[in-house]
LOVO-146251 format. One line per field, with one value per residue: x, y, z of N, C-alpha, C in turn; residue in one letter; chain. Coordinates in steps of 0.001 Angstrom, whole numbers. Example, Ala and Ser with C-alpha at 12.3 -4.5 7.8 and 13.67 -1.06 7.14 Angstrom:
2
n.X (13190,12850)
n.Y (-5690,-2250)
n.Z (7800,7080)
ca.X (12300,13670)
ca.Y (-4500,-1060)
ca.Z (7800,7140)
c.X (13200,12900)
c.Y (-3300,30)
c.Z (7800,7870)
aa (a,s)
ch (A,A)
***
This chain:
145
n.X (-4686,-5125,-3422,-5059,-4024,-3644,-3443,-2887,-3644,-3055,-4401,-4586,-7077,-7441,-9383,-11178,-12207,-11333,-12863,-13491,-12370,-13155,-13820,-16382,-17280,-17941,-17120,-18521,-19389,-16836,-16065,-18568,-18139,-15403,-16500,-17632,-16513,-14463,-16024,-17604,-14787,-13740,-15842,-17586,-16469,-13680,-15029,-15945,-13246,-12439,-14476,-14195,-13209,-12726,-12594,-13189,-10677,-10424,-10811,-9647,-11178,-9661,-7224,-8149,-7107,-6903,-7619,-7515,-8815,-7906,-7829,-4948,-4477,-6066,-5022,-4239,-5704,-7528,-5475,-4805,-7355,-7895,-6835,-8819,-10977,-13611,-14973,-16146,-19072,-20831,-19193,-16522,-13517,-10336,-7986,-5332,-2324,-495,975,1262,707,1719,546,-1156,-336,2327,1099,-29,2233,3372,995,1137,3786,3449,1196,2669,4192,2408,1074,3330,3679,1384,1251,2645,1380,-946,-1557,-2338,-1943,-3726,-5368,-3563,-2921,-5550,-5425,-3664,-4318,-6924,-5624,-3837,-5371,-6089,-8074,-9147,-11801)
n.Y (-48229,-44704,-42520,-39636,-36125,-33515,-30177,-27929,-24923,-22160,-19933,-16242,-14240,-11140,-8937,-5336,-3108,-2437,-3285,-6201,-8255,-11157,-13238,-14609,-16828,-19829,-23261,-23045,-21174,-19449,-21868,-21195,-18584,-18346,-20521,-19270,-16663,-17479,-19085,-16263,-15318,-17402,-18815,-21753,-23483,-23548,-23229,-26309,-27375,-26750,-27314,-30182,-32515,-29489,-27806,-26597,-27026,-26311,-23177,-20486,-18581,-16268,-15869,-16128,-17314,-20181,-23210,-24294,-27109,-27971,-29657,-30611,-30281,-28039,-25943,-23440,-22132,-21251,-20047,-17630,-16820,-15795,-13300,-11436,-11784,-9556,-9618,-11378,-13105,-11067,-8957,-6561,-7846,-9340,-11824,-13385,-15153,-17444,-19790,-22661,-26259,-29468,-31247,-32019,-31979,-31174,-28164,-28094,-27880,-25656,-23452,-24029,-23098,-20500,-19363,-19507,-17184,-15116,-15296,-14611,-11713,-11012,-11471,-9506,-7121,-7705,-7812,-9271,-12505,-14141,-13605,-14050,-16620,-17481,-16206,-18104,-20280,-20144,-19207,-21198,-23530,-26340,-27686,-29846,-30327)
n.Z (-8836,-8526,-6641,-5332,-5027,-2986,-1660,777,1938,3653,4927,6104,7439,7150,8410,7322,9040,12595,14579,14700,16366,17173,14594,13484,11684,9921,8796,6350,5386,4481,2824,727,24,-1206,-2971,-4878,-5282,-7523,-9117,-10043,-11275,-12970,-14301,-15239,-15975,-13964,-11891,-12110,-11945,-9452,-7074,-7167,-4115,-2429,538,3389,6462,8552,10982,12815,15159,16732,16104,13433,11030,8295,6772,3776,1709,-1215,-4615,-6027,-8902,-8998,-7046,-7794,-8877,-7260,-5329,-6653,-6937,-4299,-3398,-4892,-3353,-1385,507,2876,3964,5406,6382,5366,4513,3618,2643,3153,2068,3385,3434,1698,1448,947,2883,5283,7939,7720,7573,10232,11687,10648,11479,14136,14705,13604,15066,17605,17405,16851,20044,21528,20351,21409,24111,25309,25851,27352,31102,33412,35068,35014,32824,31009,30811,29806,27792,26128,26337,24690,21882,21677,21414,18621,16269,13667,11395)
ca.X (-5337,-4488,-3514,-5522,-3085,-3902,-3160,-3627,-3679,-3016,-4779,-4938,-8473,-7759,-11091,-10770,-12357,-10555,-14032,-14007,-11444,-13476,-14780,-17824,-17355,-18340,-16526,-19070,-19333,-15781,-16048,-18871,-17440,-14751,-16513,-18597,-15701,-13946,-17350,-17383,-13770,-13418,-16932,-18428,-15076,-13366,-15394,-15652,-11753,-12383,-15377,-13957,-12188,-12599,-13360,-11781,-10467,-9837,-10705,-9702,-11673,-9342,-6407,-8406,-6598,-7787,-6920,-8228,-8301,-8332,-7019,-3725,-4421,-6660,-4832,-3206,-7652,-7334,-4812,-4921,-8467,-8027,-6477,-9866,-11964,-13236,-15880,-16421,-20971,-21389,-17992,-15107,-12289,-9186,-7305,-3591,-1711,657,1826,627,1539,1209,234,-1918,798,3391,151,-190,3626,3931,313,1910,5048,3298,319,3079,5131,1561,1205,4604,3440,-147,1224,3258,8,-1536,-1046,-2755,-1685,-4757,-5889,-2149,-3353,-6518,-5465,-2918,-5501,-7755,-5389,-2907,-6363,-6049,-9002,-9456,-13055)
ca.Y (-47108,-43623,-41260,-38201,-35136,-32653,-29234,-27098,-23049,-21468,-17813,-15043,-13846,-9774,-7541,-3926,-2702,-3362,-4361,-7672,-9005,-12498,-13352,-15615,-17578,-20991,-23378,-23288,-19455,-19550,-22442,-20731,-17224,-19118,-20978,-17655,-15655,-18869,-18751,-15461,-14805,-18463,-19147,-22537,-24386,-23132,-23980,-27484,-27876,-26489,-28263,-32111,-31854,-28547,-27886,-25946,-27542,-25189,-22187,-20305,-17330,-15790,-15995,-15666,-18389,-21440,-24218,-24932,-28256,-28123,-30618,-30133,-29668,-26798,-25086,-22447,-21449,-20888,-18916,-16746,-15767,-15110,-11916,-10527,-11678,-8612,-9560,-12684,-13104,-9509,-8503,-6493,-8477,-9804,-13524,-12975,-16668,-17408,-21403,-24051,-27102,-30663,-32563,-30693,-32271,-29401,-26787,-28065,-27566,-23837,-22723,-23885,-21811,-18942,-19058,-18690,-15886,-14185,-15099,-13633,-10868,-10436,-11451,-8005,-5928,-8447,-7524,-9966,-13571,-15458,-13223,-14854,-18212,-17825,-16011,-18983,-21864,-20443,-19211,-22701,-24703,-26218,-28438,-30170,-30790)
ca.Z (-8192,-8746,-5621,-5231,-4551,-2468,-1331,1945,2016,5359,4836,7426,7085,7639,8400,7070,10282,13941,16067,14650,17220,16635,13320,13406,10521,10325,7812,5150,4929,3792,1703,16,-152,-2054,-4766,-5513,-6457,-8126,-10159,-10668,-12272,-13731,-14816,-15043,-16084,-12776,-10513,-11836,-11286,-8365,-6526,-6260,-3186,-1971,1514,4579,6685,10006,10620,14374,15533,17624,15459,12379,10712,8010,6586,3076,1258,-2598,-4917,-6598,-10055,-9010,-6407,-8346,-9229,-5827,-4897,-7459,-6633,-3063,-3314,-5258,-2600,-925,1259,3835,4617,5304,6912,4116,4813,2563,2425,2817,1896,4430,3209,883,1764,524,3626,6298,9083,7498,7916,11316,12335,10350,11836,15369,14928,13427,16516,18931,17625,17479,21347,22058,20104,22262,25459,26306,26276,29081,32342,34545,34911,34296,31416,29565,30586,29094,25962,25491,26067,23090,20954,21009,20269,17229,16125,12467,10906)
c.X (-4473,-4348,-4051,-4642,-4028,-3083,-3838,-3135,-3651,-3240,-4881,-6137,-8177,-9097,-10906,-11407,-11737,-11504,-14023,-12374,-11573,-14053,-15418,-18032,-17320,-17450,-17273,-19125,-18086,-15420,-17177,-18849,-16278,-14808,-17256,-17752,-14989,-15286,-17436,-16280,-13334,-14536,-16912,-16855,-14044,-13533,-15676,-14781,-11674,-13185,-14910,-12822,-11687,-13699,-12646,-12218,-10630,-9512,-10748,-10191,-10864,-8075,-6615,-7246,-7173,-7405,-7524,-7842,-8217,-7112,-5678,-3407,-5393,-6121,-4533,-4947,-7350,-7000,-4561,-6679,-8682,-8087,-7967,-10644,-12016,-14087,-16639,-17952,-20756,-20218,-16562,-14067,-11592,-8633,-6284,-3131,-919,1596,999,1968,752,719,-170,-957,1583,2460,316,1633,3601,2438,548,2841,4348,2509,1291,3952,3688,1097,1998,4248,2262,120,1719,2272,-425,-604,-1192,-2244,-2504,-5043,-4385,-2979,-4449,-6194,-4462,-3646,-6300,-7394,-4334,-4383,-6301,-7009,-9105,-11122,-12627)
c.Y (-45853,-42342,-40155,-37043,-34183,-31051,-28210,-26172,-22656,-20104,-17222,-14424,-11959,-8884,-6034,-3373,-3671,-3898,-5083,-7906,-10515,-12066,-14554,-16437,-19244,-21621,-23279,-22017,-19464,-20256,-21634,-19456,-17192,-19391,-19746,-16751,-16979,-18776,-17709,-15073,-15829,-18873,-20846,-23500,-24524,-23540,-25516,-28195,-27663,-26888,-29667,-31803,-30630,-28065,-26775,-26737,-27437,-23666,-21530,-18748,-16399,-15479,-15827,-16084,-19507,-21942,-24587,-25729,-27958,-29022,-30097,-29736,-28013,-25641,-23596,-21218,-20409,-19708,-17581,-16002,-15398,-13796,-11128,-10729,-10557,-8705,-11012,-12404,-11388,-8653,-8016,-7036,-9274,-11003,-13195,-14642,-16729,-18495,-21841,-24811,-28211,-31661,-31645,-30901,-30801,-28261,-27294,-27231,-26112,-22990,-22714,-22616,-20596,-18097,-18448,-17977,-14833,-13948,-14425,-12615,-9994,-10472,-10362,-7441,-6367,-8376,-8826,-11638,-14394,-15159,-13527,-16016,-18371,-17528,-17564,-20093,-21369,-20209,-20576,-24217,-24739,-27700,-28455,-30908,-32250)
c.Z (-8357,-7223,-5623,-4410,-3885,-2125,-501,1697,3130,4747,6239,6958,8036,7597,8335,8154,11512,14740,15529,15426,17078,15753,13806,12666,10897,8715,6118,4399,4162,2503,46,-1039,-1326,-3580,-5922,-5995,-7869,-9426,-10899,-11873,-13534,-14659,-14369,-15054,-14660,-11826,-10742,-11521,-9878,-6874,-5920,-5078,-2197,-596,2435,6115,8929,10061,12722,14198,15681,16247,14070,10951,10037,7063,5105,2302,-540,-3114,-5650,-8002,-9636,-8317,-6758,-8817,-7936,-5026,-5759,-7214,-5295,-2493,-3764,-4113,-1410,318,1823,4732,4333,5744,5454,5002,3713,3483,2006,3279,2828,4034,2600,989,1140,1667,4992,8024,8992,7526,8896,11919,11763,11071,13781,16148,14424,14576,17473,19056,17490,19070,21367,21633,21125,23799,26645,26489,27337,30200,33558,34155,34450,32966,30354,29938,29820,28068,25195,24729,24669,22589,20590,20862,18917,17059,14675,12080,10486)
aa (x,x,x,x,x,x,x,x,x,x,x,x,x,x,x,x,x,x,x,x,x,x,x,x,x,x,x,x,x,x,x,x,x,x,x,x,x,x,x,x,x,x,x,x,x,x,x,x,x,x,x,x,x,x,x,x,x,x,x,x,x,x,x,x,x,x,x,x,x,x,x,x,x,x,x,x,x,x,x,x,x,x,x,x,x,x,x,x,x,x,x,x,x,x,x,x,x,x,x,x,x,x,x,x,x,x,x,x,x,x,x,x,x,x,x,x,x,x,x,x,x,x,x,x,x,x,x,x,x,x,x,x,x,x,x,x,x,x,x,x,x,x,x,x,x)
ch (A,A,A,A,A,A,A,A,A,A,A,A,A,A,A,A,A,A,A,A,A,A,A,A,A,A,A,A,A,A,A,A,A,A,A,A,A,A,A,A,A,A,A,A,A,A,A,A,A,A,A,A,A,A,A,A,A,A,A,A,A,A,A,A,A,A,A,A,A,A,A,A,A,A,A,A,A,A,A,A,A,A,A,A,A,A,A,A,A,A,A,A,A,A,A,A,A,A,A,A,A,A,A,A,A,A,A,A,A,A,A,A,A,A,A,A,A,A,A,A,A,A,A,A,A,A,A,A,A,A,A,A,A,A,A,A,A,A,A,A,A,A,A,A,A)
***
C-alpha cells in the first residue's frame, strides 16, 4: 500500500473593505473559489493535480481563518495561486499564507498560538467583562469538518 501525503494551508482570508467584521463563507465557497482560479491560471492539467484530495478543512468567521487540505504533490498549485485570488462569492478579498504544514495536528497547535496573540491583541479595546468572555468563547472555537 502506498501512503497518501498530504498538506494543510493555514490562510488569513483579508477583505479589502473593514464592514465585513464576519465573513459568511461556508466551506464550499472557498473550496470552489479555489479550484476556479486553479482552473483559470493552470488550465485543465492543474486542476486535475489539484482536485484528488482537495478540500478545506476549517474555516472561522470571526477570525477569518482556514484550513485547506490538498495533496502534496500539488500543494505548491496551490499556494502559488492564492496570492492571484482577488475575489471570495461576491466579497474582494485576498488569501495571505500564514503555515503549511504536514499534519493538520501542527495547523491545530500554530492556529491556537496565532488565535491567542490575536485575542491579546482584541482584548485591550473591550471594556466590559462579559463582552471579553464572549469574544474569547467564539474566537478560541476551533471545530474541524
Amino acid at each position: 500500500m502506498v501512503r497518501i501525503k498530504n498538506r494543510y494551508i493555514v490562510v488569513e482570508i483579508i477583505p479589502e473593505s473593514k464592514q465585513y467584521n464576519v465573513l459568511h463563507y461556508k466551506d464550499h465557497v472557498l473550496t470552489k473559489c479555489i479550484l476556479a482560479a486553479v482552473r483559470k491560471f493552470y488550465g485543465a492539467y492543474g486542476l486535475g493535480r489539484v482536485e484528488l484530495g482537495f478540500c478545506t478543512k476549517y474555516c472561522n468567521e470571526r477570525t477569518k481563518i482556514a484550513i485547506i487540505r490538498c495533496s502534496h504533490h500539488s500543494h505548491k498549485f496551490v499556494t502559488s495561486i492564492l496570492p492571484l485570488i482577488t475575489t471570495i462569492g461576491d466579497v474582494r478579498a485576498k488569501f495571505h499564507t500564514i503555515y503549511v504544514g504536514a499534519t493538520i495536528i501542527n495547523c491545530n497547535k500554530f492556529i491556537v498560538k496565532y488565535q491567542q496573540k490575536y485575542l491579546d491583541r482584541i482584548l485591550g479595546q473591550i471594556e466590559s467583562a462579559k463582552e471579553r468572555q464572549d469574544m474569547i468563547k467564539r474566537i478560541m472555537e476551533f471545530e474541524l469538518n
